[in-house]
TORDO-698250 format. One record per residue: residue in three letters; x, y, z of N, C-alpha, C in turn. Coordinates in Angstrom, 2 decimals, decimal comma. Atoms other than C-alpha are relative to their C-alpha. Layout:
pt aa: ALA nX: X nY: Y nZ: Z caX: X caY: Y caZ: Z cX: X cY: Y cZ: Z;
...
***
This chain:
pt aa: UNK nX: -1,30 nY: -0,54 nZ: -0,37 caX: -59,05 caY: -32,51 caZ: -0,70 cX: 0,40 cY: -0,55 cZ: 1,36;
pt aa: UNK nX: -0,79 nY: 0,66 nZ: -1,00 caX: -56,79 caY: -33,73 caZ: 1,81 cX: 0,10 cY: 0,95 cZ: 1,26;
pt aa: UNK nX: -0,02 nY: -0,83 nZ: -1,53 caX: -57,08 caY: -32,04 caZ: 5,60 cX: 1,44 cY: 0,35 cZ: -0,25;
pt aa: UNK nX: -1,73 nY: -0,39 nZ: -0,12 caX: -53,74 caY: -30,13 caZ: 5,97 cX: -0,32 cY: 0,62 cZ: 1,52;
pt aa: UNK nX: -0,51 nY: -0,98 nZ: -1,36 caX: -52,28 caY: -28,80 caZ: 9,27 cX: 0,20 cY: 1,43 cZ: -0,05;
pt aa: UNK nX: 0,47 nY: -1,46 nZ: 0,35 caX: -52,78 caY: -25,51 caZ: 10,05 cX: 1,57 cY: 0,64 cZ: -0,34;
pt aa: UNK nX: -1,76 nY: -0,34 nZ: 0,55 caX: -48,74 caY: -25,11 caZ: 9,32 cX: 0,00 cY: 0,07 cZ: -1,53;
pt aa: UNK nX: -0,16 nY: 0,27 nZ: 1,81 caX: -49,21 caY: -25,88 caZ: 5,83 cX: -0,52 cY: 1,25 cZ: -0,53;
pt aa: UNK nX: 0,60 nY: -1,00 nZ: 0,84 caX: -49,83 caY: -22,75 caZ: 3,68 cX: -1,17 cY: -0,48 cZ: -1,05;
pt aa: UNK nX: 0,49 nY: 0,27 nZ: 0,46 caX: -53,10 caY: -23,41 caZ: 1,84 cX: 0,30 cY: 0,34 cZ: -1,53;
pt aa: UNK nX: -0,46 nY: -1,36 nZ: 1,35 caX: -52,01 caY: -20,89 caZ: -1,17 cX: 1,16 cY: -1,46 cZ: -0,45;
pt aa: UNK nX: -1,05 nY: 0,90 nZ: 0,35 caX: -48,74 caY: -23,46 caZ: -1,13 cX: 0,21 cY: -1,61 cZ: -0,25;
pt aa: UNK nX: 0,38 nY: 1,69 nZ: 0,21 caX: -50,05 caY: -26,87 caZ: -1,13 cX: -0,81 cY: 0,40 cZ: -1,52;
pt aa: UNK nX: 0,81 nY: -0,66 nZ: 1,40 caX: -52,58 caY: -25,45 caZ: -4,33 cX: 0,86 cY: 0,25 cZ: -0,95;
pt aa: UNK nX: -0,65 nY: -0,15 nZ: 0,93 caX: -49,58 caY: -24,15 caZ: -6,18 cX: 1,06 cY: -1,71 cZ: -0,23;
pt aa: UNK nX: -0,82 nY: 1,71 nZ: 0,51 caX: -48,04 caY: -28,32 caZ: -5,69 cX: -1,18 cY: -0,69 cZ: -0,48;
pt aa: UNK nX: 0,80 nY: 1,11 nZ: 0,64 caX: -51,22 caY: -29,93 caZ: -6,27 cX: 0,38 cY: 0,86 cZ: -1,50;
pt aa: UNK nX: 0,12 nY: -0,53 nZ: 1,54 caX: -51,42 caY: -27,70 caZ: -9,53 cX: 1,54 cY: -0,56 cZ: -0,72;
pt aa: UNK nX: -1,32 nY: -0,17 nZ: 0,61 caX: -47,50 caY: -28,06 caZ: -10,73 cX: -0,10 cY: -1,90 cZ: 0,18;
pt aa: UNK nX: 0,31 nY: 1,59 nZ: 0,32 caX: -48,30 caY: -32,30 caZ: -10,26 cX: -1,16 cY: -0,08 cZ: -1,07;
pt aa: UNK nX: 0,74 nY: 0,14 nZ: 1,39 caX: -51,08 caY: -31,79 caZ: -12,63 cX: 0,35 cY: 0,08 cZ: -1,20;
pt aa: UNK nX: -0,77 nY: -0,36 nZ: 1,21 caX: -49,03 caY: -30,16 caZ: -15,01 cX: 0,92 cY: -0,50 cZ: -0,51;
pt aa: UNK nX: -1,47 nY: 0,73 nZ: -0,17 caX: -46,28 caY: -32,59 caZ: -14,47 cX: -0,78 cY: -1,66 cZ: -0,60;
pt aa: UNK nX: 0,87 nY: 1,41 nZ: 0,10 caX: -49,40 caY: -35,24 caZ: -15,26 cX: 0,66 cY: -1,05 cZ: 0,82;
pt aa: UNK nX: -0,96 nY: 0,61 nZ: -0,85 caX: -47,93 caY: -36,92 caZ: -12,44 cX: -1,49 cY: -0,25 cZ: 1,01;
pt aa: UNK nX: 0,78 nY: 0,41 nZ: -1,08 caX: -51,01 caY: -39,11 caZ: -10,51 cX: 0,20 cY: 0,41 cZ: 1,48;
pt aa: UNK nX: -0,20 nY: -0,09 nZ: -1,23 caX: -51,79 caY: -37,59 caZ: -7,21 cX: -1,68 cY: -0,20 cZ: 0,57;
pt aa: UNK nX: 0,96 nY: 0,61 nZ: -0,39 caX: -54,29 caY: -39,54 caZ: -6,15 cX: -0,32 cY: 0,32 cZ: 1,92;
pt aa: UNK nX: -0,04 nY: -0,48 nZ: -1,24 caX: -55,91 caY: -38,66 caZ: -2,41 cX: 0,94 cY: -0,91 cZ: 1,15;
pt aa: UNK nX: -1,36 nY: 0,32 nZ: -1,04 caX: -53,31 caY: -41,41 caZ: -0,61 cX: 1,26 cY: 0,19 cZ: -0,55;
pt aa: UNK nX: -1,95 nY: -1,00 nZ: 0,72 caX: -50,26 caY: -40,12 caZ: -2,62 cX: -0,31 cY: 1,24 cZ: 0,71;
pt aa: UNK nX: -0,03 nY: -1,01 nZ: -1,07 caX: -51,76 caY: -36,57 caZ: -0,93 cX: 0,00 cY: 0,00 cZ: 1,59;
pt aa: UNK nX: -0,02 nY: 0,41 nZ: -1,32 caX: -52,13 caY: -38,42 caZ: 2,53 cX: 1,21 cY: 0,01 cZ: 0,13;
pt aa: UNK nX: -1,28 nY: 0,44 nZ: -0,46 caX: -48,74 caY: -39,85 caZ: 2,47 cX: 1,33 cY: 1,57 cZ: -0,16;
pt aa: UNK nX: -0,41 nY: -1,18 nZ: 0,13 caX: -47,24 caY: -36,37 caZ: 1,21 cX: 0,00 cY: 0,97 cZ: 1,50;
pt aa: UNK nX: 0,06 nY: -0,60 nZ: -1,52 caX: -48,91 caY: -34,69 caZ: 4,46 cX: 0,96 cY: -0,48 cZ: 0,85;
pt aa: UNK nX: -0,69 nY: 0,01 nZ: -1,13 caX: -47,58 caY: -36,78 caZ: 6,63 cX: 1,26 cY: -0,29 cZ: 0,25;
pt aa: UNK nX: -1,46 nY: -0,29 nZ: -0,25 caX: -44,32 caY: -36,40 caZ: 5,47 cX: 0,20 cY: 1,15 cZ: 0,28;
pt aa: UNK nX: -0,66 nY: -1,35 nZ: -0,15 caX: -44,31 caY: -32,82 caZ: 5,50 cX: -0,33 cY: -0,08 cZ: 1,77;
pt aa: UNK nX: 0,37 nY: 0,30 nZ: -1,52 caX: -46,13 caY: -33,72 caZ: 9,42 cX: 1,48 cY: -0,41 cZ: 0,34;
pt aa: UNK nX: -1,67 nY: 0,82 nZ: 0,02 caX: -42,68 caY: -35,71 caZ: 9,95 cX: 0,56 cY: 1,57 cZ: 0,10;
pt aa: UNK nX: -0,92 nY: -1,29 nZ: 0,08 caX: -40,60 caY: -32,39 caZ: 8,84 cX: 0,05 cY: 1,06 cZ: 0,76;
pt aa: UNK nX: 0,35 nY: -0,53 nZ: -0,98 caX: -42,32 caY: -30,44 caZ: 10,99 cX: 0,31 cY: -0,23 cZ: 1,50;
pt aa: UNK nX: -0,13 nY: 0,60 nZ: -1,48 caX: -42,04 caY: -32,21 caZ: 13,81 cX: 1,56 cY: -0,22 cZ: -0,05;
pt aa: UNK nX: -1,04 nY: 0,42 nZ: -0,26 caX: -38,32 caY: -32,79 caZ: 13,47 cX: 0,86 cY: 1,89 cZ: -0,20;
pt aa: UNK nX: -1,25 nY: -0,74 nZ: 0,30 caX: -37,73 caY: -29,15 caZ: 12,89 cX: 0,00 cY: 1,11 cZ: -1,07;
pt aa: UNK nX: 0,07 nY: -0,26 nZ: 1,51 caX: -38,25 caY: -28,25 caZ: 9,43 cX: -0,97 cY: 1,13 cZ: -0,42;
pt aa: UNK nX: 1,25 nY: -0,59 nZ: 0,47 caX: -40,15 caY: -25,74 caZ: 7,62 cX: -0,66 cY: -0,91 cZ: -1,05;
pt aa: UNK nX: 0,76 nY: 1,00 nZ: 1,02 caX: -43,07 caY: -27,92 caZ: 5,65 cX: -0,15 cY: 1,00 cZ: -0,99;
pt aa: UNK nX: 0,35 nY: -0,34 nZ: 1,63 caX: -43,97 caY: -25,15 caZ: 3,36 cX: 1,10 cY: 0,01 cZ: -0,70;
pt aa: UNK nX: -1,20 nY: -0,53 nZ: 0,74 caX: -40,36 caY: -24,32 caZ: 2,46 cX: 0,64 cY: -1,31 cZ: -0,73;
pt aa: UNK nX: 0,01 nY: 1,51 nZ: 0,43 caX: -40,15 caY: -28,05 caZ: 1,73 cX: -1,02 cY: -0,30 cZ: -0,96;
pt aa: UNK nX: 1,00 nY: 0,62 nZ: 1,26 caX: -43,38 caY: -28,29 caZ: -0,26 cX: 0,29 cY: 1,45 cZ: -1,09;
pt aa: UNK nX: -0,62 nY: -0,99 nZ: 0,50 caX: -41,99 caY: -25,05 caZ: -2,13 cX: 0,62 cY: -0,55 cZ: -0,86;
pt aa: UNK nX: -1,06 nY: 0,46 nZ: 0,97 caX: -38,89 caY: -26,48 caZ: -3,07 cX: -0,47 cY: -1,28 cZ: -0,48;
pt aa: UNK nX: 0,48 nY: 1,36 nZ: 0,81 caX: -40,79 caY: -30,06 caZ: -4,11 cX: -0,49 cY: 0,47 cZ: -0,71;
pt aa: UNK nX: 0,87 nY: -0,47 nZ: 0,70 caX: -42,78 caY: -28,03 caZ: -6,09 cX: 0,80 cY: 0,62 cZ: -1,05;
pt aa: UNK nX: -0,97 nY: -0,41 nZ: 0,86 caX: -39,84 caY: -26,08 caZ: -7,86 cX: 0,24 cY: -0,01 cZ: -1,15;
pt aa: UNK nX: -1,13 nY: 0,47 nZ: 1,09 caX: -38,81 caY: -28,49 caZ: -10,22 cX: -1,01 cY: -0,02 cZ: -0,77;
pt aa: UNK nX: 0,22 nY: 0,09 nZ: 0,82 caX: -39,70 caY: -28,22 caZ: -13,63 cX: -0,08 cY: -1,25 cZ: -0,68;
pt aa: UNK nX: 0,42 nY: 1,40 nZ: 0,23 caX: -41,28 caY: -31,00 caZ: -15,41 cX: 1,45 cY: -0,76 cZ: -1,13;
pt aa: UNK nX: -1,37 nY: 0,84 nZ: 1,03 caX: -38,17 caY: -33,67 caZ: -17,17 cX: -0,96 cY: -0,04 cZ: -1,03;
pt aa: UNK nX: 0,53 nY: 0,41 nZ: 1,19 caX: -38,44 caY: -33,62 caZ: -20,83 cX: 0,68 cY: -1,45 cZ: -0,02;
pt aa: UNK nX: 0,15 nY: 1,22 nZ: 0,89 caX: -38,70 caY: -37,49 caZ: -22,63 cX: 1,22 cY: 0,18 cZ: 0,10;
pt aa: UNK nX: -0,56 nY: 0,09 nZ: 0,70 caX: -35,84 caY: -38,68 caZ: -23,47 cX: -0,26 cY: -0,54 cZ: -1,26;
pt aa: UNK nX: 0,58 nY: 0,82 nZ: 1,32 caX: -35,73 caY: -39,65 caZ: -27,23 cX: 0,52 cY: -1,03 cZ: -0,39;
pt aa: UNK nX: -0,42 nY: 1,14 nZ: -0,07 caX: -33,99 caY: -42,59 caZ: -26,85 cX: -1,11 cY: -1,38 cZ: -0,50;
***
């Protein structure tokens, strides 16, 4: 698992890793690096990171198109 800042809700990073699993959506440990240190970024400019990894987390997985 990827070090988080003590800003980051542990409970709330757990409910995004999980909702990328479910999304079968590779989150490999530098896709979780680069994630941190965007929410690091957000933080620093301001931002709430969990309320940001919240709403990234939100979205419901796109169905296929059947095209």
């Amino acid at each position: 698992m990827t070090a988080l800042p003590s800003y980051i809700d542990p409970m709330i990073w757990s409910a995004f890793v999980e909702q990328r699993k479910a999304m079968k959506v590779p989150f490999t440990p530098q896709a979780q690096k680069l994630v941190v240190m965007k929410l690091m970024k957000f933080h620093a400019d301001g931002y709430d990171a969990n309320a940001a990894l919240e709403k990234a987390g939100a979205g419901k997985p796109r169905q296929r198109s059947q095209n």
